[in-house]
C-alpha positions in Angstrom: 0.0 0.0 0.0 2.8 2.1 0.8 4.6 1.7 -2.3 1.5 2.7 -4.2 0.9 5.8 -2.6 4.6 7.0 -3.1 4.5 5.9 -6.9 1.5 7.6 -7.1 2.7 11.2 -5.1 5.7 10.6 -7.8 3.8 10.2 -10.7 1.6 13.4 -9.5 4.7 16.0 -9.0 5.7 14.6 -12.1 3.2 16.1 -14.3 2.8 19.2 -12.0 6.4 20.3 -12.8 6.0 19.7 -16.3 2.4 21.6 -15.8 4.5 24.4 -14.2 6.9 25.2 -17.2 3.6 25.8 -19.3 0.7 27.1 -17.0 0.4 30.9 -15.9 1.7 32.2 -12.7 -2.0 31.8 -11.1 -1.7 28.2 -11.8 1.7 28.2 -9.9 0.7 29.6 -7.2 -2.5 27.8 -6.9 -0.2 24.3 -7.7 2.7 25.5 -5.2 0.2 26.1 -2.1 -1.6 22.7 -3.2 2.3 21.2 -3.4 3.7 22.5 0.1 -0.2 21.3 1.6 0.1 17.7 0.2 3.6 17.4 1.5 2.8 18.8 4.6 0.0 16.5 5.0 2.3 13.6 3.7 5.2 13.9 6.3 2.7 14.9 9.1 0.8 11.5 8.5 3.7 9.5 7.9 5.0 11.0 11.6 1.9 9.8 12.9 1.2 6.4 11.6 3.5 5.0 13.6 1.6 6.0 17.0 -1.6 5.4 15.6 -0.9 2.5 14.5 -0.3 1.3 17.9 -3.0 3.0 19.1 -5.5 1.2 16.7 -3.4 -1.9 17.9 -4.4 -1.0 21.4 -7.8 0.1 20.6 -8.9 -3.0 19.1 -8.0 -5.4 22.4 -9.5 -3.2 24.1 -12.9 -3.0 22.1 -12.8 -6.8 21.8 -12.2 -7.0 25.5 -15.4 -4.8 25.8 -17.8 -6.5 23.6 -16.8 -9.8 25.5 -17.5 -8.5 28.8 -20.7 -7.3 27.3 -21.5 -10.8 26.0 -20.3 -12.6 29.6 -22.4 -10.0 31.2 -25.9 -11.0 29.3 -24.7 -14.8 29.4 -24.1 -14.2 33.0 -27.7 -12.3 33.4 -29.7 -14.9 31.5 -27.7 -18.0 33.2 -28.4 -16.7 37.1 -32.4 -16.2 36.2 -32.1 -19.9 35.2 -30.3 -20.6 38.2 -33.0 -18.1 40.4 -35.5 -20.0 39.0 -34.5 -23.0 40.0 -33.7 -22.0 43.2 -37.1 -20.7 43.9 -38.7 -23.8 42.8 -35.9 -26.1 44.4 -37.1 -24.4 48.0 -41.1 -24.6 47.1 -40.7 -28.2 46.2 -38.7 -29.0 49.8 -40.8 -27.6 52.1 -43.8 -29.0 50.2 -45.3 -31.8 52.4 -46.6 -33.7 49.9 -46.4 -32.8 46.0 -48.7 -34.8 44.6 -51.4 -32.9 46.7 -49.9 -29.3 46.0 -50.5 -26.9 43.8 -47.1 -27.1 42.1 -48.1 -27.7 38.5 -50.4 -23.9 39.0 -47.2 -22.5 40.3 -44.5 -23.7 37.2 -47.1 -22.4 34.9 -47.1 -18.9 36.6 -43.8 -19.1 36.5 -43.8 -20.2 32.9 -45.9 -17.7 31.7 -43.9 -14.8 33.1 -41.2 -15.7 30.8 -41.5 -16.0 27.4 -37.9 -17.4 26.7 -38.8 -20.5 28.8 -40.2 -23.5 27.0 -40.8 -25.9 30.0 -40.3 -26.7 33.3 -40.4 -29.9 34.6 -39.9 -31.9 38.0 -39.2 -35.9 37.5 -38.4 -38.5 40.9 -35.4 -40.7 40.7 -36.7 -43.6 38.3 -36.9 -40.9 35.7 -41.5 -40.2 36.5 -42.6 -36.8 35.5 -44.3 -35.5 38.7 -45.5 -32.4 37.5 -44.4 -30.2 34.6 -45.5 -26.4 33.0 -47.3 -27.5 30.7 -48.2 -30.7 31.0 -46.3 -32.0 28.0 -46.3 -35.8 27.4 -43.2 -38.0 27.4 -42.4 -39.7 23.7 -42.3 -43.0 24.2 -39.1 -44.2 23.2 -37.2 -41.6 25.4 -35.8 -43.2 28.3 -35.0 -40.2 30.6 -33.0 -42.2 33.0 -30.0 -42.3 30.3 -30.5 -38.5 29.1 -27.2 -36.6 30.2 -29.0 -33.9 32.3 -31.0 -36.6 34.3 -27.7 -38.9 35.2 -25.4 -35.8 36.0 -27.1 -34.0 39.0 -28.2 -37.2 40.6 -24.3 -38.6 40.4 -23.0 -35.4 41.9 -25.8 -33.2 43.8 -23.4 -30.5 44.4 -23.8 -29.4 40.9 -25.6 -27.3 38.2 -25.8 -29.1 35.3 -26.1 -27.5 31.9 -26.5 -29.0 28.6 -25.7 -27.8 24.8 -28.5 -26.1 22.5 -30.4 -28.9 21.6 -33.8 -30.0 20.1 -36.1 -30.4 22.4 -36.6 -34.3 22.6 -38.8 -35.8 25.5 -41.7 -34.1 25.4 -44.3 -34.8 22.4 -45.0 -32.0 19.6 -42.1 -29.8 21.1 -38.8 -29.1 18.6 -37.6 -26.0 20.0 -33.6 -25.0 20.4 -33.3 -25.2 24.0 -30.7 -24.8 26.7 -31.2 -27.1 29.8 -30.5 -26.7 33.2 -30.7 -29.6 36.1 -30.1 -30.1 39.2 -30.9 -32.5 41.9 -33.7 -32.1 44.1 -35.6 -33.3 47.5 -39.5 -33.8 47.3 -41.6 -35.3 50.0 -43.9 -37.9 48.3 -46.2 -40.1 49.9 -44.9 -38.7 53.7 -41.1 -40.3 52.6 -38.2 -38.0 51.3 -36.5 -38.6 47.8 -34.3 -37.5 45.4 -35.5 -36.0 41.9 -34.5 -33.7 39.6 -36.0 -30.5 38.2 -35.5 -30.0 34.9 -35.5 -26.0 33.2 -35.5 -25.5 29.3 -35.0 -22.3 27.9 -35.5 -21.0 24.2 -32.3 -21.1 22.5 -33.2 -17.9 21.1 -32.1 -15.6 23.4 -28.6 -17.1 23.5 -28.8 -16.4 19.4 -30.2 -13.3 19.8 -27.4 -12.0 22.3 -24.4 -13.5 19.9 -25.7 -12.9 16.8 -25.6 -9.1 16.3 -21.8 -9.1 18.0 -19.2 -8.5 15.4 -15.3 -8.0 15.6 -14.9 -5.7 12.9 -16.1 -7.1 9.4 -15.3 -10.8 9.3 -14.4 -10.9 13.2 -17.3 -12.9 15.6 -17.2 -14.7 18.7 -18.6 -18.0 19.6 -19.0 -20.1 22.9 -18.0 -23.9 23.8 -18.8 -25.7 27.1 -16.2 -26.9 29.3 -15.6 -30.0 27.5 -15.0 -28.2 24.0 -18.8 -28.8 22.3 -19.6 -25.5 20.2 -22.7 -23.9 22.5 -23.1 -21.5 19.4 -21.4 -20.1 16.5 -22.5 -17.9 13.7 -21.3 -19.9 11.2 -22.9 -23.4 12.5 -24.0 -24.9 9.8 -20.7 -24.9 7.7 -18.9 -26.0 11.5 -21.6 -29.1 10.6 -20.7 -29.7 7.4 -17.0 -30.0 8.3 -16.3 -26.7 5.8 -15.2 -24.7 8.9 -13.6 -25.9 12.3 -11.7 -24.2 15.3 -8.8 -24.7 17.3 -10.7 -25.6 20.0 -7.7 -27.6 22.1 -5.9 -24.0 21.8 -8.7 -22.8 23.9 -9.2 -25.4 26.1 -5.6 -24.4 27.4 -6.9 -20.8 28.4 -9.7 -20.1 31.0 -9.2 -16.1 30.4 -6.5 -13.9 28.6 -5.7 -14.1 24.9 -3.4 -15.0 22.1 -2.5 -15.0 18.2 -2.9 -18.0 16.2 -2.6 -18.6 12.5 -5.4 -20.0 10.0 -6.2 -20.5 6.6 -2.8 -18.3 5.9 -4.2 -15.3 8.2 -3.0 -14.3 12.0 -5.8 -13.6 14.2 -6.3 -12.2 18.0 -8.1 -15.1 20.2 -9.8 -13.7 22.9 -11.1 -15.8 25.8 -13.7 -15.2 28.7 -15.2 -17.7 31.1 -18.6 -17.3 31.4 -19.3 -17.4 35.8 -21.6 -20.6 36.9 -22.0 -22.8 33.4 -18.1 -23.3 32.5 -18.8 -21.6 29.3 -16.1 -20.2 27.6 -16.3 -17.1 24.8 -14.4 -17.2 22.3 -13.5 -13.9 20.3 -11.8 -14.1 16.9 -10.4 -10.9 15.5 -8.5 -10.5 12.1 -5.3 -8.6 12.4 -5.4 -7.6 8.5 -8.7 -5.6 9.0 -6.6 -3.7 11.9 -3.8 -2.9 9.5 -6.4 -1.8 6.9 -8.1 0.3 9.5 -4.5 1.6 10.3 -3.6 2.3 6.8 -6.6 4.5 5.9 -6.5 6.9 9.2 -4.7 10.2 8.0 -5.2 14.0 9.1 -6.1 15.2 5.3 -9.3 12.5 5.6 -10.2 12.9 9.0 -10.9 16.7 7.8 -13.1 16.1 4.9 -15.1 13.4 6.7 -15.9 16.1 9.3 -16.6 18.6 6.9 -18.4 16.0 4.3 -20.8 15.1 7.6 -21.5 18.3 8.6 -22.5 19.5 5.3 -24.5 16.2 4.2 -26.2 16.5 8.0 -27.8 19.9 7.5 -28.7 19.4 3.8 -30.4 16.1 4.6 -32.2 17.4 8.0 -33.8 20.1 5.0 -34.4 18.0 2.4 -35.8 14.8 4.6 -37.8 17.4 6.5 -39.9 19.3 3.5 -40.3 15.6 2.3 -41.0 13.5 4.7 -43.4 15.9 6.6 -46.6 14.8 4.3 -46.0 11.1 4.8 -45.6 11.2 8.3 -49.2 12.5 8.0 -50.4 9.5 6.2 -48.6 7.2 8.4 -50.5 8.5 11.1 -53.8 8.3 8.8 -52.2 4.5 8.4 -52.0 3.6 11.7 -55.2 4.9 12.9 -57.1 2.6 10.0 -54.6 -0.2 11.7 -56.4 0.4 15.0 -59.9 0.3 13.4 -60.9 3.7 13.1 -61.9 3.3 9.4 -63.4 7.1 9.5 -60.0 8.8 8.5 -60.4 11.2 5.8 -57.0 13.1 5.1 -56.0 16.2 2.9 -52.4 15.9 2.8 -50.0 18.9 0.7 -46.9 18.1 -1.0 -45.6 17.1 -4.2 -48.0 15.7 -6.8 -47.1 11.9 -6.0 -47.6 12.3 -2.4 -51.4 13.9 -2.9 -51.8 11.5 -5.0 -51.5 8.6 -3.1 -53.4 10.4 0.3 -56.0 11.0 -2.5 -55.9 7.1 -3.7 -55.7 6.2 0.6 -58.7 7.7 1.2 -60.8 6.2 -1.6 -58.9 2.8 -0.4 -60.6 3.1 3.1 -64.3 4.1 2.1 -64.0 1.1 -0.1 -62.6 -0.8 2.7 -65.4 0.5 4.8 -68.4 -0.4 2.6 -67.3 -3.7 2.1 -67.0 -4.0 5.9 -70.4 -2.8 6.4 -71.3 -5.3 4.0 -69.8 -8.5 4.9 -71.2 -7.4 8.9 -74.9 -7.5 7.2 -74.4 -10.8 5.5 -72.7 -12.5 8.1 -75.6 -11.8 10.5 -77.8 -12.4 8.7 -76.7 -16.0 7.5 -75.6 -16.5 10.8 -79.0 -15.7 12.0 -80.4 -18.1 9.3 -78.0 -20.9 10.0 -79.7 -21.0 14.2 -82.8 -20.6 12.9 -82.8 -23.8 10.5 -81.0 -25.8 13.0 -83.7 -25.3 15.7 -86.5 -25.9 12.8 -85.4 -29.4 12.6 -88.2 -31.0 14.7 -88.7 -34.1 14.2 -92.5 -35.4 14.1 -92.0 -39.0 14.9 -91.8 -37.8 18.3 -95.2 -36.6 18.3 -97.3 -39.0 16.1 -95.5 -42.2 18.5 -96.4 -39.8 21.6 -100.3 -39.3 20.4 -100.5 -43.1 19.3 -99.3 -44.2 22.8 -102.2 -41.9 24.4 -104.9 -43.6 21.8 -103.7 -46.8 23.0 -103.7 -46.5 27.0 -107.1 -44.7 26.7 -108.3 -47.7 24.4 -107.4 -49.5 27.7 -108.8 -47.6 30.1 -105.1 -46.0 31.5 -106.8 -43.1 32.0 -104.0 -42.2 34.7 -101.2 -42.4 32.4 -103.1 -40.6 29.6 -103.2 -37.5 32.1 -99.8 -37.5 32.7 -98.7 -37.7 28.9 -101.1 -35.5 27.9 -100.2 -33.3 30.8 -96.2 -33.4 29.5 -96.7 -33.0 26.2 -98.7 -30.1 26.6 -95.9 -28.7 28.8 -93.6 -29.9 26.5 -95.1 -28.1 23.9 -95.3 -25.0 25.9 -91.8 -24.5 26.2 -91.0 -25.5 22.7 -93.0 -22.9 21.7 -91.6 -20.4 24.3 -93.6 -16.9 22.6 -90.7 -17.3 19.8 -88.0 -17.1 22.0 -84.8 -18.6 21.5 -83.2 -18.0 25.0 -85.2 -19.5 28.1 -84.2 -20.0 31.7 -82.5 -23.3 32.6 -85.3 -24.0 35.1 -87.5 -24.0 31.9 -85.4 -26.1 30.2 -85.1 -28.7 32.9 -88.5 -28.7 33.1 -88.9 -29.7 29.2 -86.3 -32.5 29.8 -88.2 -33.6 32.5 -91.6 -33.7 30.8 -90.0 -35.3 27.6 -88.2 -38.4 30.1 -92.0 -38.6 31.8 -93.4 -39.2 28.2 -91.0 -41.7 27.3 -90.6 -43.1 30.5 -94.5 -44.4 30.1 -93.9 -45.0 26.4 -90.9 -47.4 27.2 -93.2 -49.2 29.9 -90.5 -47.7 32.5 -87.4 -49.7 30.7 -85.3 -47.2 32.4 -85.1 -44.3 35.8 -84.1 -41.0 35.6 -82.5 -38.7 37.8 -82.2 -34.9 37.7 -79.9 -33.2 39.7 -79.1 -28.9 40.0 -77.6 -26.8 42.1 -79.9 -24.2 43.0 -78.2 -20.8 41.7 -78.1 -22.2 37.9 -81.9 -21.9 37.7 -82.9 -18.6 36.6 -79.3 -18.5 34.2 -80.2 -18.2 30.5 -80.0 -20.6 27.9 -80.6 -22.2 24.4 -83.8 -24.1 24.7 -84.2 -27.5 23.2 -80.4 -29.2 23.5 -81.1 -31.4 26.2 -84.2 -33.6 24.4 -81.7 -34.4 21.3 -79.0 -35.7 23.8 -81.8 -37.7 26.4 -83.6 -39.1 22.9 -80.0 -40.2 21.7 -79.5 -41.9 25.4 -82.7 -43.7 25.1 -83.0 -44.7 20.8 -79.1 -45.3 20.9 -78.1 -46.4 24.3 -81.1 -48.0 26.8 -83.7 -49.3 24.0 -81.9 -52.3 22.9 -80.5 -53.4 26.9 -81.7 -56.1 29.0 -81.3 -54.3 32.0 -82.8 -51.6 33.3 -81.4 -48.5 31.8 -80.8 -45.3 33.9 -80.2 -41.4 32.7 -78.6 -39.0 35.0 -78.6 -35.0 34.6 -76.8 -32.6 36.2 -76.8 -28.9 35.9 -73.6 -27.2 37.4 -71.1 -24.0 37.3 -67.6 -25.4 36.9 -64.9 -23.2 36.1 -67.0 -20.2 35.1 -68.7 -21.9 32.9 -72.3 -23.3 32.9 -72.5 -27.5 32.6 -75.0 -29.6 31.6 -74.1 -33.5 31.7 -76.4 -36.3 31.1 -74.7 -40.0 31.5 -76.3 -43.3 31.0 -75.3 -46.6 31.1 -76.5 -48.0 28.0 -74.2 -49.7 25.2 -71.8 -47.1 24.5 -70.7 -46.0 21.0 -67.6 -47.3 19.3 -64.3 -45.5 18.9 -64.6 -44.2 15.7 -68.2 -43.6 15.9 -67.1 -41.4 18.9 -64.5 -39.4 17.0 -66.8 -38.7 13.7 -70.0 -37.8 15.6 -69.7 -34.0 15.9 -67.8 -33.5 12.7 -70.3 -35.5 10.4 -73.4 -34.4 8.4 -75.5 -37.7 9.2 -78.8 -37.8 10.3 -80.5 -41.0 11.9 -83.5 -42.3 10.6 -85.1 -42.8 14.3 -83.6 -40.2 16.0 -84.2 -36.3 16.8 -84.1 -34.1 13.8 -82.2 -31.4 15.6 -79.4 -33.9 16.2 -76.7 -34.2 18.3 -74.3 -32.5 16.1 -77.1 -29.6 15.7 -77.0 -28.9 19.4 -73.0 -28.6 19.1 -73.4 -26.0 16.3 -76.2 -23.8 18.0 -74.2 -23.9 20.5 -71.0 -22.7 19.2 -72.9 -20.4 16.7 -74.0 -18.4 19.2 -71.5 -18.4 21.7 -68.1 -19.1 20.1 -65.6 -22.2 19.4 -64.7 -22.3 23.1 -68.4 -23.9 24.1 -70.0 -26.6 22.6 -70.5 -30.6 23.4 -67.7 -33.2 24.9 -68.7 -36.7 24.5 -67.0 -39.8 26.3 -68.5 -43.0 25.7 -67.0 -47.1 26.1 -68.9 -50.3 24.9 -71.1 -51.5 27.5 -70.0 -48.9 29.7 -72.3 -46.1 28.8 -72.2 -42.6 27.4 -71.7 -38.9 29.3 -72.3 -35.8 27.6 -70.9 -32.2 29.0 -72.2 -29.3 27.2 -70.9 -26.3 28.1 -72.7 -22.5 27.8 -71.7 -19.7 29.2 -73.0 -18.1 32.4 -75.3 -15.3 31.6 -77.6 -13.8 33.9 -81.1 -12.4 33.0 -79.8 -8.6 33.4 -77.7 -8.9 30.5 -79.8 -10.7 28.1 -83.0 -8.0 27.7 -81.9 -7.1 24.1 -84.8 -9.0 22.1 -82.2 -9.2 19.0 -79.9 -11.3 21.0 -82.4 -13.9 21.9 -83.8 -13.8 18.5 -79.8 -14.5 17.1 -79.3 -17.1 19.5 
C-alpha cells in the first residue's frame, strides 16, 4: 500500500512540474500552495502512523475485550435467572409436604408464563416419572429419561448445576424447540417419605442467538462459545462447522480459561480472545482478524479525517432540510395508516406536498371508504346468515316424536289407563309449551329442565318404565339463560341409541352445574356405548339418523358454538357396554344482561 501511494505522489509531482513550465503564474501559485499542503499533509501523516498505528493496535483489544464482557455480562444475566428460577422452585418443592397434593403444577405455569424465553419446566423422581411439569407435556415413548445426560449428571453429583448444549427439544411430544437445559438435583416429600428428583428447566435457545448474533469483531471478526468439554454452545457460522467446511482450534482454547493469544489460520493471524462465562463453565471465544486492523490503520490520515468532518456536517444539515420538507406529508399518512390499523376506518385526510404524495393520500382515502363499505357489507351478510344458520337448525323437529307420543295416548285410553293418559297429555302439553316459548330462543335453565323432564315422563310411560331417571341442580343455575331445546336431542339419543336395545334396566342422569366459570350440563347413562370411531366422527359429520331427533346431536354442538363461540360446545366420552356422558358447556349469563330481544332472536 505504501509503495502505491509514493509511486502515485511521484507520478503526480511529475506532471505538476512539467504543468508548471507551461501554465500561468495563477496556476503556480494555486499548484505550489496545493504542493507544500500535500507534502505537509504527507510527512505529518507519515510522523503519525507509527503511534496510531499502535493506538488502533491498542484500541482494538480493548474493544474486543469490551464487547466480551458485554457478551459474559448478558450470558451471566440470562444463566443466574435460570439458576434463580431454579432456586425458587428447588425451595417450594422442599418444604412442600406432599407434592402430589400441592399446587405445584399452578405454580411452574405462573412461573412459565412470566417468561416467554422458557419452554418448560419440569420436576421428575429418581426412576426418571414426571411428577408435574408447565405444561403438562407428554413424554415420547421411546425416550428413556433415566439415560439422558442432564437426568444422570445432578443425581451422580448433587453439588452441581448441570447445563446441557442447545439442543432440540426431545422428551416431550409436539415440542422441537432449540433449547438450553439446566438440572439439578432435588428433595421432594412424596407419599410422607423423602426422595431425590431432579428439576428440569428449558430455555428458548433464542435468546442465546439473539445476544451473539448481532456481535461482530470488525467485518469478518465474531465470537462463539463452547462448554467446558470443547462442544460449540453457538457459532455464527454453524451450519458450515456441521458440514466440516469450517472448524476451530478448540484444544488452543481449552488451554486458556481467560486472557488471549495470536494463532494462525487459513494463511491469516488472528487475536483469540477468551472469557469464562461465571456458573456454566462456558467459555467465549472472540476471533479478530489482524489484516482488518492494519487496513483500518492504513486508511486513518489528518487530510481524511478533515473532509469526513466537513463532508458530515454539510451532508447532515442538507439532509435534516431536504428529509424534513419531504417526509413531513408522509408522516401524515402514516398517522392516517395507523389509525385505519387500530380500526378507526373514518379517516379522511388532505395531505399537501408534491403531486405523487397527494396523489397517493387521494388514492388512501378512496382505499378506506371502499374498505369500509365492504366492511359494512360483509357485517350484514354474516348476521344475517348466521341468524339463518340458528334458525334452520332449531326448525329441525322431528315429528316421529309426536305422532308415536299421540299413538301411545290412543292406545292407554283404548285401555282404560286413564291415569297415564293425564300424565302424557299433561307433558306433552308442557312440552309443547316450552318448545313454543312466545318465539324465544333463549329461556331459563329451570324452563329447560322442566322440558327435559316432561320429555323423560313421556318416554318413560312409552318405554313401559325400561329405564329411571335422575335430575340433579344446584340451586343458583336456575334462573341462568340458555338455548332451549339441547337437552331432548341428547336424552332421545340416550334412550334410541343407548337404553332401548339393553336387558337391564337402563338409567339417565342429569346434572346442571357451574364449573370453572362456565355453565354444565351433563347427562350420563349406562346403556351400550358408541364405538371409537363412531365417537370421534360424531360432531364433525353431516349424518342424520332415521329414528332419532331431527335437531341432532351435532345440531345442538353447532347452535351452541354459533352463538356463543368455538370455546363452548358438546364433549362426549363414551366405552362399549360402559355407557355414554355428555358435557355441554354454555356460558354463564344472567337475565340482566340478556334484555336485548335481538340477541335472543340470534341465538
Amino acid at each position: 500500500m505504501k509503495i502505491r501511494i509514493i509511486s502515485s505522489i511521484k507520478s503526480y509531482f511529475s506532471r505538476l512540474i512539467n504543468a508548471i513550465k507551461t501554465r500561468s503564474i495563477q496556476f503556480v501559485i494555486a499548484s505550489s500552495f496545493m504542493l507544500v499542503t500535500i507534502l505537509a499533509m504527507f510527512f505529518v501523516g507519515i510522523t503519525l502512523y507509527g503511534k496510531v498505528s499502535e493506538l488502533e493496535e491498542q484500541n482494538a483489544t480493548i474493544t474486543t475485550r469490551q464487547v466480551m464482557d458485554q457478551v459474559n455480562m448478558n450470558l451471566d444475566f440470562y444463566i443466574r435467572s435460570m439458576m434463580e428460577i431454579s432456586d425458587y422452585l428447588k425451595d417450594s418443592i422442599y418444604y412442600c409436604e406432599d407434592i402430589e397434593n400441592s399446587n405445584l403444577t399452578e405454580e411452574m405455569e405462573v412461573i412459565k408464563n412470566s417468561r416467554k424465553d422458557m419452554v418448560a419446566l419440569a420436576v421428575f423422581s429418581n426412576t426418571g416419572e414426571m411428577i408435574a411439569g408447565a405444561p403438562t407435556y407428554k413424554i415420547k415413548d421411546n425416550i428413556n429419561v433415566w439415560e439422558e445426560d442432564w437426568f444422570t449428571a445432578p443425581l451422580e453429583d448433587s453439588t452441581i448445576l448441570f447445563f446441557s448444549s442447545p439442543h432440540v427439544e426431545n422428551i416431550f411430544e409436539g415440542q422441537h424447540n432449540w433449547v438450553v437445559s439446566l438440572s439439578r438435583e432435588i428433595t421432594l416429600n412424596r407419599n410422607g417419605k423423602k426422595e431425590n428428583g431432579v428439576l428440569l428447566v428449558d430455555m428458548n435457545f433464542n435468546v442465546i442467538d439473539q445476544i451473539c448474533n448481532k456481535v461482530t469483531l470488525g467485518k469478518k471478526g465474531y465470537i462463539y462459545i463452547i462448554d467446558s468439554k470443547g462442544n460449540i454452545v453457538y457459532h455464527p457460522q454453524q451450519q458450515l462447522i456441521n458440514l466440516g467446511l469450517k472448524k476451530e482450534n478448540i484444544d488452543d482454547v481449552l488451554e486458556h480459561a481467560f486472557g488471549k493469544y495470536f494463532d494462525e489460520y487459513e494463511g491469516q493471524r488472528r487475536l483469540i480472545t477468551i472469557e469464562t462465562v461465571n456458573n456454566s463453565r462456558w467459555r467465549i471465544v472472540g476471533v479478530a482478524y489482524m489484516d482488518e486492523i492494519s487496513a483500518i490503520k492504513e486508511s486513518i490520515g489528518d487530510y481524511s479525517l478533515w473532509i469526513f468532518a466537513i463532508g458530515c456536517l454539510f451532508v447532515i444539515s442538507m439532509a435534516s432540510f431536504i428529509s424534513a420538507k419531504i417526509s413531513r406529508p408522509i408522516k401524515e399518512l402514516e398517522k392516517s395508516m395507523k389509525k385505519v390499523e387500530e380500526g378507526q376506518f373514518d379517516v379522511n385526510i388532505d395531505v399537501k406536498g408534491d403531486a405523487e404524495v397527494a396523489q397517493l393520500s387521494k388514492t388512501f382515502n378512496i382505499m378506506v371508504q371502499k374498505i369500509r363499505q365492504l366492511m359494512d357489507q360483509i357485517v350484514v351478510e354474516q348476521e344475517a346468515k348466521r341468524v339463518s344458520e340458528l334458525n334452520a337448525l332449531q326448525a329441525q323437529i322431528n315429528p316421529h316424536f309426536l305422532y308415536n307420543t299421540l299413538d301411545s295416548i290412543v292406545w292407554m285410553a283404548e285401555n282404560g289407563n286413564s291415569e297415564d293418559v293425564i300424565t302424557m297429555v299433561t307433558a306433552l302439553a308442557r312440552l309443547f309449551r316450552i318448545s313454543i316459548s312466545k318465539g324465544k330462543n333463549i329461556i331459563t335453565v329451570r324452563e329447560e329442565l322442566e322440558h327435559a323432564r316432561n320429555y323423560l315422563i313421556i318416554q318413560k310411560i312409552r318405554y313401559k318404565n325400561k329405564f329411571k331417571y335422575e335430575i340433579d341442580y344446584q340451586e343458583e343455575v336456575l334462573e341462568l339463560k340458555t338455548l332451549k331445546l339441547i337437552l331432548q336431542p341428547i336424552i332421545e339419543n340416550s334412550i334410541y341409541h343407548g337404553i332401548e336395545y339393553m336387558v337391564d334396566e337402563g338409567f339417565i342422569k342429569i346434572s346442571v352445574s357451574i364449573v370453572d366459570g362456565k355453565l354444565l350440563y351433563q347427562v350420563d347413562d349406562n346403556g351400550l356405548g358408541m364405538k371409537k370411531q363412531v365417537l370421534d366422527n360424531l360432531l364433525l359429520q353431516k349424518s342424520k339418523s332415521s329414528n332419532g331427533s331431527g335437531v341432532g346431536v351435532r345440531n345442538v354442538h353447532q347452535r351452541i358454538q354459533l352463538c356463543y363461540g368455538k370455546e363452548y360446545g358438546l364433549d362426549i366420552e363414551s366405552e362399549l357396554e360402559e355407557g355414554t356422558s355428555v358435557k355441554l358447556w354454555l356460558p354463564i349469563v344472567k337475565d340482566e344482561n340478556l334484555g336485548d330481544n335481538k340477541n335472543e332472536k340470534e341465538c
